[in-house]
C-alpha positions in Angstrom: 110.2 223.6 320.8 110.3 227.4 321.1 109.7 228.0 324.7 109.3 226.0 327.6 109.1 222.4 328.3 107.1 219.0 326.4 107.3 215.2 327.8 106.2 213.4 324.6 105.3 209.5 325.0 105.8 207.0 321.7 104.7 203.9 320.9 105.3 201.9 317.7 102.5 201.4 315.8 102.6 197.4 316.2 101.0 198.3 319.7 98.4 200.6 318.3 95.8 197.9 319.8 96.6 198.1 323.3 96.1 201.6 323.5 92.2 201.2 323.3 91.5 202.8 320.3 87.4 204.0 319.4 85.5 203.0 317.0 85.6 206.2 314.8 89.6 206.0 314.9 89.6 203.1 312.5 88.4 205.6 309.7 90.4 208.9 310.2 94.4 209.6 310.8 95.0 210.0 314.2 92.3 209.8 315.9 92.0 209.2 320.1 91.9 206.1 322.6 89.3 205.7 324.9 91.2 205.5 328.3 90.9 209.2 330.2 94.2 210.0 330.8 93.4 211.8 334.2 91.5 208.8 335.7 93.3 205.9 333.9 92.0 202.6 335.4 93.7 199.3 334.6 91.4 197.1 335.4 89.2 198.2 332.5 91.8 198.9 330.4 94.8 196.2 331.3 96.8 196.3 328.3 98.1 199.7 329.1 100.4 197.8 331.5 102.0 195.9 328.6 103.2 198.7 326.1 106.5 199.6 325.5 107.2 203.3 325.1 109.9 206.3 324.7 109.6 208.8 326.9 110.7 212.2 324.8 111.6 215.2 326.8 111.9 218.7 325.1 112.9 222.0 326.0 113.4 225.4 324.7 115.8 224.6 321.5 114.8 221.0 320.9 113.8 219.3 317.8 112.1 216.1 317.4 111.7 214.5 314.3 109.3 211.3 313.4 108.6 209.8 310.1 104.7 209.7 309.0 103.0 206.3 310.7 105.8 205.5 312.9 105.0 206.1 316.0 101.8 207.4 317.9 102.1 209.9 320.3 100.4 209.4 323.9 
C-alpha cells in the first residue's frame, strides 16, 4: 500500500459457496457474487451470516501477501 488506507475481507475458499457466486463465475478466475454490497439483504441471501472471515487492515507502508487460490477477497 503506497498511500492511504485499505480494509480487505478474506475468506477461505472452502466457503466460496456461501458467498452467492453467478453463474458466469464458475467458468473464469475471480469472478463476482451476486449480493450488492450496498444493499446487502439477508433474507435473500442468509448464508452471508455464516462465513468466517479476516478482516485485513492496510495503511501507507503495508504489505499483504496471499498465495494464488487461497483466499477470496470480499
Amino acid at each position: 500500500m503506497f498511500n492511504g488506507s485499505k480494509i480487505w475481507y478474506s475468506i477461505d475458499p472452502s466457503q466460496s459457496h456461501m458467498i452467492y457466486p453467478s453463474d458466469e463465475s464458475k467458468y473464469e478466475w475471480g469472478g463476482y457474487s451476486l449480493v450488492d454490497v450496498d444493499a446487502v439483504d439477508l433474507k435473500e441471501f442468509p448464508k452471508l451470516r455464516e462465513i468466517k472471515y479476516s478482516k485485513i487492515e492496510m495503511n501507507a507502508g503495508d504489505c499483504v501477501f496471499m498465495p494464488g487460490g487461497k483466499a477470496f477477497w470480499i
